[in-house]
KEZA-819148 format. One record per atom (N, C-alpha, C, O): z, x, y; residue in one letter. Coordinates in steps of 0.1 Angstrom, whole numbers, plus 5000, padded with zeros to 4 digits. Example, Ala and Ser with C-alpha at 12.3 -4.5 7.8 and 13.67 -1.06 7.14 Angstrom:
2
507851324943A;507851234955A;507851324967A;508551424967A;507151284978S;507151374989S;507951295000S;508051345011S;
END
This chain:
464
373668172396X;373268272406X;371768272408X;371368272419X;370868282397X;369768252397X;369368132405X;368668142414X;369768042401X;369067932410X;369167922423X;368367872431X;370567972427X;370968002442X;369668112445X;368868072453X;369568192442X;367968312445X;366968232448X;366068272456X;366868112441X;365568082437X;365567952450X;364467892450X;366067922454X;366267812468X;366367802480X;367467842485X;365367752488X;364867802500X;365367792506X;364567812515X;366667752511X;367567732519X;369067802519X;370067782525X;368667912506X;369668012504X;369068142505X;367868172500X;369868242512X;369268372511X;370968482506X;372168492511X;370468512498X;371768582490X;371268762499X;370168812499X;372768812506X;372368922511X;373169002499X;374168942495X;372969092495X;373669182482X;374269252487X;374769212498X;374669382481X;375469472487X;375669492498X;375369592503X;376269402505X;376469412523X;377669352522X;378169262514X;378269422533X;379769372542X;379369362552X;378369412556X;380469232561X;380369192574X;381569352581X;382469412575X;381169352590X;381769422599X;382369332613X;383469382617X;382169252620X;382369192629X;382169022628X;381068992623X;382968932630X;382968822635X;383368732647X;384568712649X;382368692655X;382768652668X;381968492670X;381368432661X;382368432684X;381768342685X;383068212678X;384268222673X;382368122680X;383168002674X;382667862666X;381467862661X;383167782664X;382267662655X;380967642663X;380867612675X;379567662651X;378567602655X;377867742660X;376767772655X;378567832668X;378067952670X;378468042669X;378468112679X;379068112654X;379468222646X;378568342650X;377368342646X;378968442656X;378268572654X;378168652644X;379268612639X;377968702639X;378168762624X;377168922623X;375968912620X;377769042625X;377269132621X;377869192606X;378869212600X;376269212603X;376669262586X;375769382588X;374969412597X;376569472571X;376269602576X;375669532559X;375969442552X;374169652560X;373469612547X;373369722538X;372169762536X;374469792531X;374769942526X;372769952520X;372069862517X;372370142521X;371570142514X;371470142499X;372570172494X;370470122491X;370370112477X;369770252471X;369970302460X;368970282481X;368070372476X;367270392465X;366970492459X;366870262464X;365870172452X;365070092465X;365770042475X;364070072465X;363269972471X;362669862463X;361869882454X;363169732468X;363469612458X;362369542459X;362069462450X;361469572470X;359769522473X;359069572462X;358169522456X;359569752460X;358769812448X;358869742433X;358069672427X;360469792430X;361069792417X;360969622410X;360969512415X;360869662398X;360769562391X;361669562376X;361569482367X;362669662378X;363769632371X;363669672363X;364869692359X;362669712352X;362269802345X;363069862335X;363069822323X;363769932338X;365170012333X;364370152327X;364670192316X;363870202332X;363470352329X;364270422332X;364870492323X;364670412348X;365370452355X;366770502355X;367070612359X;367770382347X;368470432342X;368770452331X;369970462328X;367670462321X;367570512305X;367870652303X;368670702295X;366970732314X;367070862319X;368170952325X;368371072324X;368670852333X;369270892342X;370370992336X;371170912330X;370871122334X;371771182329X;373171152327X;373971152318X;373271132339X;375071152348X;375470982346X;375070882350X;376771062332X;377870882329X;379070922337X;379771022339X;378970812343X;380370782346X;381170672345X;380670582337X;382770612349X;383270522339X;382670372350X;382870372363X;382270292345X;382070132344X;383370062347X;384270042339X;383470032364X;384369972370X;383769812364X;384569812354X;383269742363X;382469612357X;383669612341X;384269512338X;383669692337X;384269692322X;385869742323X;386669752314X;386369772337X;387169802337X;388069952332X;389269952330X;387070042330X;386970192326X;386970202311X;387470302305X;386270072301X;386370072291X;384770112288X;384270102277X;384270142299X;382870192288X;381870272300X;382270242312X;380970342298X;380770442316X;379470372316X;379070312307X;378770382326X;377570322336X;376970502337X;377370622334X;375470432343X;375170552345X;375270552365X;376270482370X;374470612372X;374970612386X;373770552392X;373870512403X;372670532385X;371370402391X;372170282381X;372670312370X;372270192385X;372870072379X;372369982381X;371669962391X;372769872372X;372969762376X;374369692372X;374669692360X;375269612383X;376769612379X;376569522366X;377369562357X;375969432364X;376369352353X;374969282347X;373969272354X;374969252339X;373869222331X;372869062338X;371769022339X;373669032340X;373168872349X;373668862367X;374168772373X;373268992372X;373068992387X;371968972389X;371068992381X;371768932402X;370668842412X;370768962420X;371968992421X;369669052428X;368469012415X;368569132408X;369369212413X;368169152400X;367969242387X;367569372388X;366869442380X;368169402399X;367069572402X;368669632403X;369669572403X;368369792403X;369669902403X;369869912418X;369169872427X;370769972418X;371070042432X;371470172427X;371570162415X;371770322432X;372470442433X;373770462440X;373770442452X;374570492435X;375570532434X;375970692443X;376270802438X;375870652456X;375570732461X;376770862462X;376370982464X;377870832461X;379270892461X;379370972444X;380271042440X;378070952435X;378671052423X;376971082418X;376971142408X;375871042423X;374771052417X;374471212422X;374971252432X;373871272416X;373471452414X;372671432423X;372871532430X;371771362429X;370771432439X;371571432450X;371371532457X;372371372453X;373371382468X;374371472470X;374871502481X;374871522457X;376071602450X;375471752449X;376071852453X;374071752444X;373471912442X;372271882446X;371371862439X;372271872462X;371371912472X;369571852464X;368471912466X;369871772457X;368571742457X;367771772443X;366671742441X;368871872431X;368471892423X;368371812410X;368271872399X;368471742410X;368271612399X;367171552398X;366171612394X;367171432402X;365971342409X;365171272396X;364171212397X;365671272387X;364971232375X;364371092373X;363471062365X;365271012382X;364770832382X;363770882387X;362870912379X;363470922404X;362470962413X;360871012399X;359670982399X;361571062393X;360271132383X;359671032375X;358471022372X;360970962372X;360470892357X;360170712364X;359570642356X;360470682374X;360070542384X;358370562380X;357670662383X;357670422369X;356270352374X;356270332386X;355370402391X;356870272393X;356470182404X;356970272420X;357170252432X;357170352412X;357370472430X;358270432440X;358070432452X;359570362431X;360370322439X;361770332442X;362370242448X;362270432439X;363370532445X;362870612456X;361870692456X;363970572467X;363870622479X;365170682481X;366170612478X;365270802485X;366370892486X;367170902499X;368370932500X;366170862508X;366370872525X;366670702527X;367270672538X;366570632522X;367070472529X;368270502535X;368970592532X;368570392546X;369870412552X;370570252552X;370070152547X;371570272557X;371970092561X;371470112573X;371270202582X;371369932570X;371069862576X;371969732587X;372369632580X;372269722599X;372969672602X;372269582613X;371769602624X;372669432604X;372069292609X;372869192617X;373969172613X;372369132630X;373269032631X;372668872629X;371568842634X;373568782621X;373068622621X;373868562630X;374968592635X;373368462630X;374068332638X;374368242629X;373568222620X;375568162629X;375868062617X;376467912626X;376967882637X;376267882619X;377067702624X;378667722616X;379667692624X;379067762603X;380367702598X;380367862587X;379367932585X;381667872582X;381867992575X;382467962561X;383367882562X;382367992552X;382867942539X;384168042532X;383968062520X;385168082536X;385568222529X;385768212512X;386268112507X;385568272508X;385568312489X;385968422485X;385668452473X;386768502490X;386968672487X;387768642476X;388768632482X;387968632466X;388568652453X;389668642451X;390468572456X;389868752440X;391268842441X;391268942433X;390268972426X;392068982433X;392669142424X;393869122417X;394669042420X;393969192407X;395169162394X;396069292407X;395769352417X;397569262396X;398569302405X;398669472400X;398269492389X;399069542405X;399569692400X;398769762397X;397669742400X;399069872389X;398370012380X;399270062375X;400270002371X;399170192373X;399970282371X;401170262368X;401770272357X;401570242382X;403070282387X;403670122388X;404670092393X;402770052382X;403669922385X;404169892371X;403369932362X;404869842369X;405969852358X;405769882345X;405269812336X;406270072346X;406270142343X;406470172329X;405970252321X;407370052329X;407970052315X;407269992307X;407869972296X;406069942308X;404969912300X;404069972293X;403369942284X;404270082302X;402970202297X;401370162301X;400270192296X;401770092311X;400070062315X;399270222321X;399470272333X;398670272315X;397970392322X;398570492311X;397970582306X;399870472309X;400170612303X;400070552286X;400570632279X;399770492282X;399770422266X;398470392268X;398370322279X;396970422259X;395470402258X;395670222254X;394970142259X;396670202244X;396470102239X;397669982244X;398069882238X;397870042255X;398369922263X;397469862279X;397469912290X;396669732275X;395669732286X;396269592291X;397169532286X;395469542302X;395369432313X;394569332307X;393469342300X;395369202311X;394569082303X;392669082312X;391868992308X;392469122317X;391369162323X;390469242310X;389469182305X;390769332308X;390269432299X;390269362288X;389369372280X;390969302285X;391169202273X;389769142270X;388869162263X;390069072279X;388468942282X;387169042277X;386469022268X;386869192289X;385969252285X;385669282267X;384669292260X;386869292265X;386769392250X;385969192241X;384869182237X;386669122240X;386568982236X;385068952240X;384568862232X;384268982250X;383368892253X;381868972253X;381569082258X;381068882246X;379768892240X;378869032243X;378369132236X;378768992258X;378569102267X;378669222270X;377869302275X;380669242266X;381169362270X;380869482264X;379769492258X;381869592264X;381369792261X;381369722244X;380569762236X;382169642241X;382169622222X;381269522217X;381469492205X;380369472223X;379669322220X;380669232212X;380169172202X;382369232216X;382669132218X;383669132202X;384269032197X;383669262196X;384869302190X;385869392194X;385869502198X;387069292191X;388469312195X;388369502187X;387969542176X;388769562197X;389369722190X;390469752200X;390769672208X;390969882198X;392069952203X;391470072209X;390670152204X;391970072225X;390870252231X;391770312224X;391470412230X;392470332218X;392470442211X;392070522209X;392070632215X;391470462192X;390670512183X;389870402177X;389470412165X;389570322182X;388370182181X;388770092169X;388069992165X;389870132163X;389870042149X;390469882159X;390969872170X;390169762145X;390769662152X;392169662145X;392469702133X;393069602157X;394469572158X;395269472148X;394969352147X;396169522142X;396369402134X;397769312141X;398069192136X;398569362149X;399269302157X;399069292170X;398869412174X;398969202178X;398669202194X;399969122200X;400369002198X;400369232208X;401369152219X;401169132231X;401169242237X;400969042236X;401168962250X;402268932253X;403268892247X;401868972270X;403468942276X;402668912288X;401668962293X;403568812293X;403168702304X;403968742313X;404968802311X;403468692327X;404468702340X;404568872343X;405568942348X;403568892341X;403469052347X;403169112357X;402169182358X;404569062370X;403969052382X;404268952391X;404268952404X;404468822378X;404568702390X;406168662385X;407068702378X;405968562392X;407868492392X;408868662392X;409768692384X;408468722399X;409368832396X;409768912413X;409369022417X;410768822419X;410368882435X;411269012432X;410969102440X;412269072421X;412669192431X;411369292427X;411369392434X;410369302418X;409669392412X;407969392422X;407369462430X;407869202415X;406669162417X;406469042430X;406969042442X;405868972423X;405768852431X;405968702430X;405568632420X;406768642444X;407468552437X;406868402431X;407468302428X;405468432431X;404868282429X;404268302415X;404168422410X;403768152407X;403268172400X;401868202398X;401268132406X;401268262392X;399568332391X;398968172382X;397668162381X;399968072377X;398767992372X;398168002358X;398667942349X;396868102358X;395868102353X;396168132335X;395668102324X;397668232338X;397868352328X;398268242312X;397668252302X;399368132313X;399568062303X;398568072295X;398268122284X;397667972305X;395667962290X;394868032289X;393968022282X;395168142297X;393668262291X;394568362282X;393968432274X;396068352282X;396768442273X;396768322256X;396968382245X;396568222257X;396468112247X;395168172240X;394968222229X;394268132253X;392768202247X;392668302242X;391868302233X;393268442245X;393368582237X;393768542224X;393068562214X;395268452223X;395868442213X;395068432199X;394968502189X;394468282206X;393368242197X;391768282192X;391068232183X;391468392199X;390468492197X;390868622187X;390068672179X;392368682190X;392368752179X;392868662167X;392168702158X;393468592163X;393368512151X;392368482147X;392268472135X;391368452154X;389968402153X;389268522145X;388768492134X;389068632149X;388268712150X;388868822140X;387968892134X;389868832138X;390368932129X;391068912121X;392268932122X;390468862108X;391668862094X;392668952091X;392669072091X;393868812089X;394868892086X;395668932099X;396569012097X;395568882111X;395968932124X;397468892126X;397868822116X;398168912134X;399168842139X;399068882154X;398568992157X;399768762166X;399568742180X;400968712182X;401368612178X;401568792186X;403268742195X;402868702211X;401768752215X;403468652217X;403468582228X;404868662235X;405668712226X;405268682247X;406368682252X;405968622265X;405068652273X;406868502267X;406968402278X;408168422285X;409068502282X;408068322296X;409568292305X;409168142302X;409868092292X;408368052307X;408267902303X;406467872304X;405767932312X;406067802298X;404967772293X;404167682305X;405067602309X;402967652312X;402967602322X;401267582319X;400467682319X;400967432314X;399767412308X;399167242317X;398367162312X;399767252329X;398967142340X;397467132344X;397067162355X;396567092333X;395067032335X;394866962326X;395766942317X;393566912325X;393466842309X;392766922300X;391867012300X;393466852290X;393166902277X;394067062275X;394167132265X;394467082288X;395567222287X;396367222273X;396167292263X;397367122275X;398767102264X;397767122253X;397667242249X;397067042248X;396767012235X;396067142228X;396167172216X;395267242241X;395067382240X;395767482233X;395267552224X;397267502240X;398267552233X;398867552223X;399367642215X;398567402223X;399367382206X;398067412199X;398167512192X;397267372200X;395967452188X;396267622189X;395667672179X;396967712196X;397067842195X;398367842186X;398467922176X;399367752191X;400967782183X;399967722169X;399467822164X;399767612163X;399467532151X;398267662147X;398267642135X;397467772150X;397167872144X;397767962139X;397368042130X;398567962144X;399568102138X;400368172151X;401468222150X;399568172166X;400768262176X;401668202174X;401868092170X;402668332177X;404168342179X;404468342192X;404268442198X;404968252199X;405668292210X;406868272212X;407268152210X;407468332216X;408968412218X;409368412233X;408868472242X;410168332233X;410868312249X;411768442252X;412768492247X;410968492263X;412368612266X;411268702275X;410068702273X;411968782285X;411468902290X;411169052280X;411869052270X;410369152283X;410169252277X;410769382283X;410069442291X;411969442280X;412069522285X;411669662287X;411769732297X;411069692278X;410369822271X;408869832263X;408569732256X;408069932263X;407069972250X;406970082247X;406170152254X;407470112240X;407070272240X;406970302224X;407570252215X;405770402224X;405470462207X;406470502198X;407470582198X;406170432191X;407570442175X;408170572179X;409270582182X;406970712178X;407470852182X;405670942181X;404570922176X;406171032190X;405071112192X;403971132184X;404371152172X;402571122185X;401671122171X;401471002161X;400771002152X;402370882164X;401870782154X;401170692168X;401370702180X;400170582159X;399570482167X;400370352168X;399670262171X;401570312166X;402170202169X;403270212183X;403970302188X;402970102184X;404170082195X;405169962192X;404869842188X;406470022197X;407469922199X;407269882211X;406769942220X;407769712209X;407769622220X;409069532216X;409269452207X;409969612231X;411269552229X;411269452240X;410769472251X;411969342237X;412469222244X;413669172242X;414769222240X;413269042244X;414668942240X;414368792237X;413668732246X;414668722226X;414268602228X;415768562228X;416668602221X;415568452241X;416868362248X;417268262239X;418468232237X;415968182231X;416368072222X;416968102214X;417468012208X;417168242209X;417668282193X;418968372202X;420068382196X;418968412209X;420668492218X;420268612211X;421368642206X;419568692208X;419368812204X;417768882207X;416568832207X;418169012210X;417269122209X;416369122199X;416769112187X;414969152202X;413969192194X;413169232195X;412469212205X;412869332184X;411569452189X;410469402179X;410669322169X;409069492186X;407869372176X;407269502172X;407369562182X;406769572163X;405669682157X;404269592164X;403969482162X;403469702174X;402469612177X;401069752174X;401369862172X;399869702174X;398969762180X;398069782189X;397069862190X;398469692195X;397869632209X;398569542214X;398869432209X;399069622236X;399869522241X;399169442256X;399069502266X;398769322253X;397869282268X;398969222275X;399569122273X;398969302287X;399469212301X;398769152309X;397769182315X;399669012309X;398968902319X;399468912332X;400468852334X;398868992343X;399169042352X;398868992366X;397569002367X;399368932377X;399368852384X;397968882391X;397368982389X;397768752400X;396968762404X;397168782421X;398068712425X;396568832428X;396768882442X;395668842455X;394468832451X;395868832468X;394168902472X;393668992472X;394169102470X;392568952476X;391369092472X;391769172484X;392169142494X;391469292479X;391469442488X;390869422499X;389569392499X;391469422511X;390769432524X;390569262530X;389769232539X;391569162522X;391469022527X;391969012540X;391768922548X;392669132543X;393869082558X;392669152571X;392869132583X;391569232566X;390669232574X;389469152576X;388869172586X;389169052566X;388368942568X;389068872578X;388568822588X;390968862571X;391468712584X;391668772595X;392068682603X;391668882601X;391768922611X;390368932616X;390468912629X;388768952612X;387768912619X;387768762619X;387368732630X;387968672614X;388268562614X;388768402622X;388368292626X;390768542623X;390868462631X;391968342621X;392568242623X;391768382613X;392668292603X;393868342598X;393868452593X;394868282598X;396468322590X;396468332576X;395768262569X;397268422571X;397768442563X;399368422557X;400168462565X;399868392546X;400968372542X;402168502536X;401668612536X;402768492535X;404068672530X;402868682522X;402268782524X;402568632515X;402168742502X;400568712504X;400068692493X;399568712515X;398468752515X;397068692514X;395968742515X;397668562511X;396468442507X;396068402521X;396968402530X;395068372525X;394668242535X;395668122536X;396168072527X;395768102546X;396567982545X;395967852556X;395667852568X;395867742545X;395167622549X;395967532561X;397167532562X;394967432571X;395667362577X;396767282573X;397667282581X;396967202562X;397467162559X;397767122544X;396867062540X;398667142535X;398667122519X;397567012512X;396667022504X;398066892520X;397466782512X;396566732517X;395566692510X;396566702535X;395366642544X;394466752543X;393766732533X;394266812547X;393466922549X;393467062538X;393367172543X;393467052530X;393667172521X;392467302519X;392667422516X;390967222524X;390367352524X;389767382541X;388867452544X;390467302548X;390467332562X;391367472567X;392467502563X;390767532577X;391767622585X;392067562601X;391667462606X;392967652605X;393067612618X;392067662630X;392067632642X;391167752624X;390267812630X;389467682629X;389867612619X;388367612638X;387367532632X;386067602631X;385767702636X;385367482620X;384667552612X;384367652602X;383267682596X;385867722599X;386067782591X;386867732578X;388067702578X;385967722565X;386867652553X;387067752544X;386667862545X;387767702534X;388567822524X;388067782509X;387667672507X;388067862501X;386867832485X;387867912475X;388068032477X;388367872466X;389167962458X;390168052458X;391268012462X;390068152455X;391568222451X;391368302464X;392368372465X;390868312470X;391168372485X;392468292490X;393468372494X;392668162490X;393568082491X;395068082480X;395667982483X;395468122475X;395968102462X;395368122447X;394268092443X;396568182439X;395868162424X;395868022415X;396667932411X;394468042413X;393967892410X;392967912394X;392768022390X;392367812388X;391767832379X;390267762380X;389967682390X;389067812368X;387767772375X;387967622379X;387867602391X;388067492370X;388167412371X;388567342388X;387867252394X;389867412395X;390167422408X;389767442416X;389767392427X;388767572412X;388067692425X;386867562426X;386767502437X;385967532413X;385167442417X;385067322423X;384067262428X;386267292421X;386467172430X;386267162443X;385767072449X;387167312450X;387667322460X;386267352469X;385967312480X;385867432461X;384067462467X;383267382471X;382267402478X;383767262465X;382567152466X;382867112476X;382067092485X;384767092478X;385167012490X;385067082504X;385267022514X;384667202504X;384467302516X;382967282517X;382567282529X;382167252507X;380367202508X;380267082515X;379367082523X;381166962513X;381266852518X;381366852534X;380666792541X;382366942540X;383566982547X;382167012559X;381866942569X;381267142553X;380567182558X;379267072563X;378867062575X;378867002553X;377166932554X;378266812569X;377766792580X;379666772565X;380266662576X;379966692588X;379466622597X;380466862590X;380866902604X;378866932611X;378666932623X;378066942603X;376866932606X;376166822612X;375466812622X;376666722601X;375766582608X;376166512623X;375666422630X;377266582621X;377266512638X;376766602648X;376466722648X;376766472659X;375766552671X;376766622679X;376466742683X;377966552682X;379166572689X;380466622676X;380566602664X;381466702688X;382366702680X;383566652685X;383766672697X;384566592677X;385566552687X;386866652691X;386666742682X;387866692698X;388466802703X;389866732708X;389966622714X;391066822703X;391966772709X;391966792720X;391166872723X;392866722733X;393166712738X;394066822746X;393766862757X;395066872739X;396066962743X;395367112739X;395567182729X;394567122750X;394567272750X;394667412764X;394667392777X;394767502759X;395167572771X;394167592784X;392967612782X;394767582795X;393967582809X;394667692817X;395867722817X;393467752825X;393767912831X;393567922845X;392467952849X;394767892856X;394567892866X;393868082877X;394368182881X;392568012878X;391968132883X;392868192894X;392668312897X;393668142899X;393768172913X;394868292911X;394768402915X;395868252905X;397068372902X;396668452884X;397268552879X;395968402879X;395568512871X;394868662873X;393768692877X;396168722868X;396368912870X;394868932858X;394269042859X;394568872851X;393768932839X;393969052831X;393169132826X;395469052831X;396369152821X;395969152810X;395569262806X;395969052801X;394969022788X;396269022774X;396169022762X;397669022782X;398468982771X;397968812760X;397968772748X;397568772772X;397168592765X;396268642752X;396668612740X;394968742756X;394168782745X;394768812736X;394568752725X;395568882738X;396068992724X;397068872713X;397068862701X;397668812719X;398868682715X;397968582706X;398168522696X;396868582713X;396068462707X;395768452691X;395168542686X;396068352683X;396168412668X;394668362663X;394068422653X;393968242671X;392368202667X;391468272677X;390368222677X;391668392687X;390368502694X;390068342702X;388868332704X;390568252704X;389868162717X;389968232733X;389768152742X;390168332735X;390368382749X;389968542750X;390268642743X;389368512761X;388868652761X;388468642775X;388568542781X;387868812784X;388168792798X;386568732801X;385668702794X;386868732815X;385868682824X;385568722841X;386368702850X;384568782842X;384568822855X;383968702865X;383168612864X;384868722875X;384568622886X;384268712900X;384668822902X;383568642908X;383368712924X;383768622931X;383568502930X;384768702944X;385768602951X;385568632962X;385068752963X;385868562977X;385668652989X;387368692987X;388068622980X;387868812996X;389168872997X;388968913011X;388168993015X;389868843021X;389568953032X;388368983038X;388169093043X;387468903038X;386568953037X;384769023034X;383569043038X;386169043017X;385069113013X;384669062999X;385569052991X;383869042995X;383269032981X;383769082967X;383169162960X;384669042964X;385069162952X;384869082939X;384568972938X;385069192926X;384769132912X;385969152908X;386469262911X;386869032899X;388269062891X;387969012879X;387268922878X;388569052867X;388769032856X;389668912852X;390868952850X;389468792849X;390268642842X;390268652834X;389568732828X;391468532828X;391668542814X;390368382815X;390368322825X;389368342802X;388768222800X;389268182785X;389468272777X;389568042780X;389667992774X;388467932765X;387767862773X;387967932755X;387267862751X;387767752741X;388167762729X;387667632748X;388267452740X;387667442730X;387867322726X;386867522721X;386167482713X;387167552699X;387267512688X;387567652705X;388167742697X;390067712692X;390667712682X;390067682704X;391167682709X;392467522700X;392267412698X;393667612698X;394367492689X;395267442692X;395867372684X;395967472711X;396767422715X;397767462706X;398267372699X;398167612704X;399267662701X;400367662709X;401467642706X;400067682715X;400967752731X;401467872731X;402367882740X;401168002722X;401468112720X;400968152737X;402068182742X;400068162746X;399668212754X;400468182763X;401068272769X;400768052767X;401668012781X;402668102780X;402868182789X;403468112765X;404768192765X;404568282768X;405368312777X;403468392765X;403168532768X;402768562784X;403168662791X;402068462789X;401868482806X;402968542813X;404068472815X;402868662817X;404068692827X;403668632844X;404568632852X;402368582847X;402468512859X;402468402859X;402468342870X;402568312845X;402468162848X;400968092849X;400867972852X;399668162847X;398468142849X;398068012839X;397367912843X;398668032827X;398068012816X;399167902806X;400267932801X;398267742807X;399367632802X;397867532795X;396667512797X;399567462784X;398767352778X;398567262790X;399267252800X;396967192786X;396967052793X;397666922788X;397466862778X;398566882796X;399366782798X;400966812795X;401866722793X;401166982795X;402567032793X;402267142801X;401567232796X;402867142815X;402767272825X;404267262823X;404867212814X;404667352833X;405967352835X;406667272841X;407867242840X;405567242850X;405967122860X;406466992854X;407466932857X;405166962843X;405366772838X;406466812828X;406966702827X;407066912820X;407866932810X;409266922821X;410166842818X;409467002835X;410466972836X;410666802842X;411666732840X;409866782849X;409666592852X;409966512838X;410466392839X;409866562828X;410466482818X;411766462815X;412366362813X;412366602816X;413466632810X;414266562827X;415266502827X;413666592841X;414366512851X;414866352847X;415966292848X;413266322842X;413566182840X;414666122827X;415766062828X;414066152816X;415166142809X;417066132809X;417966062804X;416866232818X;418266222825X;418866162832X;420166172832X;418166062843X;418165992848X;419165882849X;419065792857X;
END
């Protein structure tokens, strides 16, 4: 991310959402909204007085509510660039009219600003890259019988990673929120979420087999004396050096046990263990495990608010939420929108090795559609007879790539000079669906080289 900052032909906008996307290949409109910080980033120099001082903890979405932030922050230790922002939804000076202010006091460089506002920019772009992520599946209330939320020491293979990594609220020792001691049994259970259509969802998430291998192998690693049970449905280790991965976790010591989990729940009120009941299929019998820690590998989803990117966009979506590409294997990080390409798990759950790949091939995708001077254009697209178009704007609304939109024309009538509202097509946009001809209730609006006319002249001739 650093080097991306540091390259003149990159400008990283931070805390900003797009709000609007218009225009089409080559000339993308793009209004972005640029949330305020209320830190001025020309001043600050990152310092950390700011938030040394700062009173008011609250819980650390970054750590996953495993450890609290203050409300001047910075989300993560290795963000570009290195200055806080405020928290404007829980920080005291916005909450109690002004009576806090303590960064404001204790700032060398006189750079908390209380009054910044957003800021709302528009660019122009040639091609669009989408990347929106994803999000793990459920909370609470998603299966229940886990005790996710209601059990401290039942967490998300997410939270896992945090508690395990160098970085995180533990610098990277395994404990229990509990009561912080480390665990001497850890149970994982896989598929929490996925392959599961009446509950969850019915695809597989991928990623969970090797980063649940990797926990495996981190608490044996890291804690003498440990034991790791596994609960699988089937093992799914397609990369390299994957297989050989696994078995270095089984040839350590995990246990894994074929079978669904039906239950967790505490031995009984007041003690720190939990039962974890299942089933392993290979052995035809029920089994419960004494654990002290249970991580679920919990599917993976899109990100919050993806169906409003593809709807500024302009791009489809699949049942369960992902982008969906022109084509699987020709075109995989193409859309049907042009100039718009797709980058990772916005697309599907995938792993880094994948996502990077895929990025590159959307970088290529991008520098190709640049170097030419011309572009080439199918053939079959929709054409709008001015003359009987009502300019009702059903064609608009039907349209699934925003290639149509109206158009005022001046006509004589009678007479007289008047202005009417058309439907226009833009060819550039446009993918020769034929969603619009069908929607025309006057007939205005047809593919070129499929009117109604030449479609029934075929089917005349044929008959013939």
């Amino acid at each position: 991310m650093s080097v991306a900052s540091q390259h003149p032909n990159i400008t990283l906008m931070t805390y900003s959402e797009i709000e609007t996307i218009s225009g089409y290949v080559g000339n993308f409109r793009v209004k972005i909204r640029q949330k305020a910080k209320f830190v001025n980033h020309n001043l600050c120099t990152g310092c950390g007085v700011c938030w040394e001082k700062c009173p008011n903890m609250v819980p650390n979405e970054y750590d996953l509510g495993l450890s609290a932030r203050k409300t001047i922050y910075i989300r993560f230790p290795q963000a570009v660039p290195n200055k806080p922002v405020i928290d404007r939804e829980r920080c005291r000076w916005f909450n109690m009219d002004g009576k806090c202010g303590v960064c404001q006091e204790v700032c060398p460089a006189d750079a908390i600003d209380h009054t910044q506002e957003d800021q709302v920019l528009e660019e122009e772009f040639g091609a669009i890259v989408v990347a929106t992520g994803f999000d793990l599946y459920g909370g609470e209330n998603a299966y229940s019988e886990y005790g996710l939320g209601k059990y401290a020491d039942v967490i998300s293979g997410m939270q896992f990673e945090r508690l395990s990594n160098a970085a995180g609220p533990t610098g990277g020792k395994i404990i229990r929120p509990s009561d912080g001691k480390e665990p001497r049994d850890v149970v994982f259970i896989k598929c929490v979420g996925s392959r599961d259509e009446a509950k969850g969802k019915s695809y597989c998430s991928r990623v969970c087999c090797m980063y649940t291998a990797k926990h495996a192998h981190q608490v044996l690693d890291k804690i003498e004396g440990s034991r790791a049970y596994v609960f699988y449905m089937d093992i799914r280790t397609a990369g390299k050096a994957y297989e050989e991965f696994y078995r270095r976790s089984v040839e350590e010591g995990a246990i894994y046990i074929r079978g669904r989990v039906s239950k967790v729940f505490p031995v009984f009120p007041g003690k720190d263990k939990l039962i974890v009941r299942g089933e392993d299929t290979l052995l035809g019998k029920q089994v419960e495990v004494l654990a002290d820690l249970v991580v679920l590998a919990t599917a993976m989803i899109p990100s919050e608010d993806s169906d409003v990117v593809a709807s500024h966009i302009g791009v489809s979506t699949n049942k369960d939420g992902f982008f969906e590409e022109a084509h699987p294997k020709l075109r995989p990080v193409e859309t049907h929108s042009p100039g718009i390409y797709l980058a990772g798990t916005c697309q599907g759950p995938r792993d880094i090795p994948d996502t990077v790949s895929q990025a590159s091939a959307a970088a290529v995708k991008v520098c190709g559609l640049f170097s030419a001077d011309e572009r080439e254009l199918d053939p079959i697209k929709s054409t709008v007879n001015e003359a009987i178009c009502s300019g009702c704007g059903i064609c608009i609304a039907v349209c699934p790539y925003k290639a149509i939109e109206h158009k005022t024309i001046t006509e004589k009538i009678h007479g007289q000079m008047v202005q009417r509202q058309i439907a226009a097509v833009t060819e550039a946009i446009c993918q020769g669906c034929g969603n619009c001809s069908v929607a025309c209730r006057s007939g205005a609006i047809n593919l070129k080289g499929f009117t109604n006319e030449q479609m029934i002249a075929v089917v005349e001739a044929a008959c013939q």
